[in-house]
N, C-alpha and C positions, 0 to 999 in steps of 0.2 A: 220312267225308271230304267237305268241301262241293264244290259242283258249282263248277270252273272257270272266269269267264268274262273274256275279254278287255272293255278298255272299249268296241270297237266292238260287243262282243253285248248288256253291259250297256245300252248305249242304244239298243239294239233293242229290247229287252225295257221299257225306262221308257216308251217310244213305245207298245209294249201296255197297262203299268199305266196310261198316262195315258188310254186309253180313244181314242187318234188311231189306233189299227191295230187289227183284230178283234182279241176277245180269245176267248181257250179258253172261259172261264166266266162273263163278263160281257155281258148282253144287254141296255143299259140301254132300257125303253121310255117314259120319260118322268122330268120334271126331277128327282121324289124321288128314282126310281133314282138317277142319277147325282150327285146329292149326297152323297147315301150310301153311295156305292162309296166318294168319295173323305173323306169324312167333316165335312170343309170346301171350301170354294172361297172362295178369295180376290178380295173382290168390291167394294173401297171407290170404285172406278169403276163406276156402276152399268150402263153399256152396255156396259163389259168385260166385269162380270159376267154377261150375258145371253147376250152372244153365245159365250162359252166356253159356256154350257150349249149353244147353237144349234149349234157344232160338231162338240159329241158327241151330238147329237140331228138329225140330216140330215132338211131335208125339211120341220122346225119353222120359223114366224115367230116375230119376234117378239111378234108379238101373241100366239102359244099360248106363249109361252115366260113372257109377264106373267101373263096368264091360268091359268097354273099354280101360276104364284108369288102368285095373290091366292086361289087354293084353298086356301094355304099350307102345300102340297107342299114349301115351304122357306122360311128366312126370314133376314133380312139382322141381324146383331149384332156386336158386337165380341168376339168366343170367346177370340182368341191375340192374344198380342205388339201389344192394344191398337187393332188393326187391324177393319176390317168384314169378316166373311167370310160366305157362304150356310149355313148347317148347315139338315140336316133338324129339321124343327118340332119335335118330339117330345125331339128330342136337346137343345134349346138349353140348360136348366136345367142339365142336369147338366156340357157343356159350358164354361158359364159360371164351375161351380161348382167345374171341376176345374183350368182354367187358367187363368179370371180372378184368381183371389185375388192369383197373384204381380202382375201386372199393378197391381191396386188395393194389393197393398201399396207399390209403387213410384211412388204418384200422387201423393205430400205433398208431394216435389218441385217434379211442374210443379205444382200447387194455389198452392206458395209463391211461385215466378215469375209465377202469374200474380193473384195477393192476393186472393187464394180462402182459405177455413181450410174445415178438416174441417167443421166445425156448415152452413158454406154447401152442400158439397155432400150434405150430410143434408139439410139442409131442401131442397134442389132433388129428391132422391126423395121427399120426403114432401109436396112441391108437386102433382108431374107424378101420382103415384100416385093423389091426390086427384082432381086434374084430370080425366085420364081413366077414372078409374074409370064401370062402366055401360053397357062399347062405343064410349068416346071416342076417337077417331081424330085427331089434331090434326096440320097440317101442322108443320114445325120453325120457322117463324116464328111461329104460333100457343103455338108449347109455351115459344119464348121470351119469349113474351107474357106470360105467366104467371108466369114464371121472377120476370120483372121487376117484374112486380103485386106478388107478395110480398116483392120489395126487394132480389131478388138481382141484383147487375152483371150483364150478358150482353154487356160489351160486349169488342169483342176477338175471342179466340179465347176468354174466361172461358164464354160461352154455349157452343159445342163442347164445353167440357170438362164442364162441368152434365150436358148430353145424354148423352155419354160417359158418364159415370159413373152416370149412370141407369141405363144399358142395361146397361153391365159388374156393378151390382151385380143385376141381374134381376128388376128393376122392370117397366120399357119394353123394346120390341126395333122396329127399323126395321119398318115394314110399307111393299108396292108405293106405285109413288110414286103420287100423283091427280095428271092431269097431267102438268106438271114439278116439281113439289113434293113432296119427302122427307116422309113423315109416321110419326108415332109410335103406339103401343097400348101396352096392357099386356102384356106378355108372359104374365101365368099368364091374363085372358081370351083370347090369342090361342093359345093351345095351352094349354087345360083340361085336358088327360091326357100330361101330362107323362113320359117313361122317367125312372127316378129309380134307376140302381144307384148298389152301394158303389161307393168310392173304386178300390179294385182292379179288379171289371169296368170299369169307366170307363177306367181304366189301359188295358186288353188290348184293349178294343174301340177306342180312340182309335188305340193303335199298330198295330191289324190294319188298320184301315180308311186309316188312313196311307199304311202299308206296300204296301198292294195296290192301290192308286189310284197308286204314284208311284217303287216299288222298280224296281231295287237301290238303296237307302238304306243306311244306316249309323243306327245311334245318337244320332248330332251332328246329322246328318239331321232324324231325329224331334224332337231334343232341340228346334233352333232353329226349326224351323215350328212348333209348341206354344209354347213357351215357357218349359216343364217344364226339371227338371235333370235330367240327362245318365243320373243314377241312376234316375230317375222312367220314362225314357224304354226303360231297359234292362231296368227293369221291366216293364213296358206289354207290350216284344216279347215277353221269357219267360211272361210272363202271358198272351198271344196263343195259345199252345202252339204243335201240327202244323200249326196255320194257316199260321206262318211258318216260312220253311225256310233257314240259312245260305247263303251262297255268298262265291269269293274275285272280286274285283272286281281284274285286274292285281294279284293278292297281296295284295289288304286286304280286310279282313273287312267285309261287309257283310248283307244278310236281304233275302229276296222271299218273296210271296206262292206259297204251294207250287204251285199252278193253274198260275202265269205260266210256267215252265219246260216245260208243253207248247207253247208258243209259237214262232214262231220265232224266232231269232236272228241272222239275216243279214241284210245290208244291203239296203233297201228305198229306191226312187228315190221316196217321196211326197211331198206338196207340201200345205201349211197354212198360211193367212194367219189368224193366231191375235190374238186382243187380247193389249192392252199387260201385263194384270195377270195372266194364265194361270197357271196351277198351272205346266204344263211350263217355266215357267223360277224363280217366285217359290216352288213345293214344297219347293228343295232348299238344302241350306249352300255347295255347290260347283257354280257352272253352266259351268263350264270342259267339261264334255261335250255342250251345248247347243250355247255359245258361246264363242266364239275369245274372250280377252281383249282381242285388240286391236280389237275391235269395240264393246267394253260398254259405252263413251261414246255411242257411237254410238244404244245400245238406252236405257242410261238418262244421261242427257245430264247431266253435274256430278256425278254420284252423288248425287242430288238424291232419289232414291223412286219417282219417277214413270217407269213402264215406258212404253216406244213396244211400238207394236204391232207382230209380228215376220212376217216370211215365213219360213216352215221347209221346208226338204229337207232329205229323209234323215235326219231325225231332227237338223239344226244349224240357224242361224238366219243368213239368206242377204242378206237384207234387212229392212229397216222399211217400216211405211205406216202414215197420216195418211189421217184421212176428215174433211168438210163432210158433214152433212147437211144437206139440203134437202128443200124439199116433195116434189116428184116424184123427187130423183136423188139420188145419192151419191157425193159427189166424193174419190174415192180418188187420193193420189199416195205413189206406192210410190220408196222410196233404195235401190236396189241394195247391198250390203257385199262379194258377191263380183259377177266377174260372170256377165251376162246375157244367154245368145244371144239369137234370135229361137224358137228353140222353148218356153227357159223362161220368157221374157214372156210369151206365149201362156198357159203353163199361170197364171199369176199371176193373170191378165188374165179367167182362167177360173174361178178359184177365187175373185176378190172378187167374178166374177158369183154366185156362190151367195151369197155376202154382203148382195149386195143386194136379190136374192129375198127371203132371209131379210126382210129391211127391207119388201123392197113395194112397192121401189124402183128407178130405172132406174139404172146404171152410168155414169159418166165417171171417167176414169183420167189419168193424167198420171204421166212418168216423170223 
């Protein structure tokens, strides 16, 4: 019989999986750890990206947070659904290999909107593979540069798409930026010892690592953060075995990480000023346990892709905030959605001062 839980316990317990409340079994001490709990992090904002590891890493700048990522304790590619995510180094080949395919089968499409043909984005890997082949590290306007030497258009969004399809077929993968400049490598020199299982581990391991970074999930869950189909996905879990454990979610089936159930499951007053792209809202098919729908314009403006960055109590999403960086400060202005005494400003107020710690930086706010 699976275990019971109401939706308020359930997202008790995803506040655990997601690494924002101790967990029973999870003691992440630096950025591998934590990319690899959750298997991916959704990262195609790169200062999103950073500071969601800085969250679950307390205590971390971001200067140790780059500095991790140019040891390439993890690395930036496009894994699922076309998108950039962090995966651990190690992992990204097979990754690529298990959920890009659909992806790149779906790309003739835009290719043909954008008067691309197949042969062009072959020759754009057999370009860039050249190019950097040796240790070449090339900024993305450099790698366009080449693109175009050899006579391929770049201009548009056609150069994105080149790049893209580079990195999706696992050629190149993003490496830290020099600067403010995105730069590219090869991926089999930037990770020489590749994890390389079958098809099946890949399966169990993707839905365990899913499943335990961001349950109670469902199937559709897994299905649509991959990309995978729904069969693929219910594979993955049963493939997973005693790792993963059923439970009913208000009466619908769904799976967690067997571990998370010594956790608690009652209602917690905590407070997290989370980036715009976080797992805790973009992990799931349904953020209706996050966030109020009458809010979601609010969080992403048009339905447009582009997440604002959330304040969360208690496990919901209470407000937005918007930063300025600057040399010395950090000019944060927080949107209340519910409201806001004077005690939970305070705590707001508190919480993007670690923010700016993190940075290095001094704090202004604005409400």
């Amino acid at each position: 019989m699976p275990v019971r839980l109401t939706g308020a316990e359930a997202l008790a317990l995803r506040m655990t999986s997601l690494l924002l409340r101790p967990h029973p079994v999870a003691r992440p001490s630096g950025v591998a750890d934590v990319v690899e709990w959750f298997g991916a992090m959704q990262a195609q904002d790169v200062a999103s990206g950073e500071w969601s590891l800085g969250v679950r890493l307390p205590g971390r700048t971001v200067t140790a947070v780059r500095a991790a990522l140019e040891r390439r304790e993890a690395l930036r590619t496009w894994p699922m659904r076309g998108t950039v995510h962090l995966v651990p180094a190690r992992d990204a080949h097979w990754m690529l290999a298990l959920t890009g395919v659909r992806t790149l089968a779906r790309a003739a499409t835009s290719r043909a909107q954008l008067g691309l043909t197949e042969a062009d984005a072959d020759r754009a890997v057999d370009v860039l593979g050249a190019a950097l082949a040796g240790g070449g590290r090339f900024t993305r306007a450099r790698c366009l540069a080449a693109l175009s030497a050899a006579g391929l258009d770049v201009t548009g969004q056609r150069g994105y798409h080149l790049l893209w399809h580079t990195s999706l077929s696992g050629v190149t993968c993003i490496a830290p930026h020099v600067g403010n400049e995105q730069t590219f490598v090869l991926l089999d020199e930037w990770v020489p010892d590749p994890h390389r299982p079958d098809r099946d581990e890949a399966l169990g391991l993707l839905a365990l690592r899913y499943v335990r970074g961001h349950g109670p999930v469902t199937a559709h869950d897994l299905a649509r953060w991959t990309g995978l189909t729904v069969t693929d996905a219910r594979r993955g879990i049963t493939l997973a075995g005693d790792a993963l454990t059923p439970v009913e979610v208000d009466g619908a089936d769904a799976v967690v990480d067997a571990a998370l159930l010594d956790a608690p499951r009652t209602a917690v007053d905590d407070l997290h000023t989370l980036p715009g792209f976080d797992e805790y809202l973009l992990g799931y098919r349904d953020r209706a346990p996050m966030l109020d729908p009458a809010h979601a314009n609010a969080v992403v403006p048009g339905n447009n892709g582009v997440f604002r960055s959330t304040v969360v109590r208690g496990g919901r999403v209470v407000g937005t905030w918007t930063r300025t960086v600057g040399k010395s400060a950090v000019t944060v202005t927080v949107l209340p959605l519910t409201p806001f005494d004077d005690a939970l400003r305070a705590r707001v107020e508190a919480a993007l001062a670690g923010y700016a710690t993190y940075l290095g930086l001094s704090l202004r706010h604005s409400w």
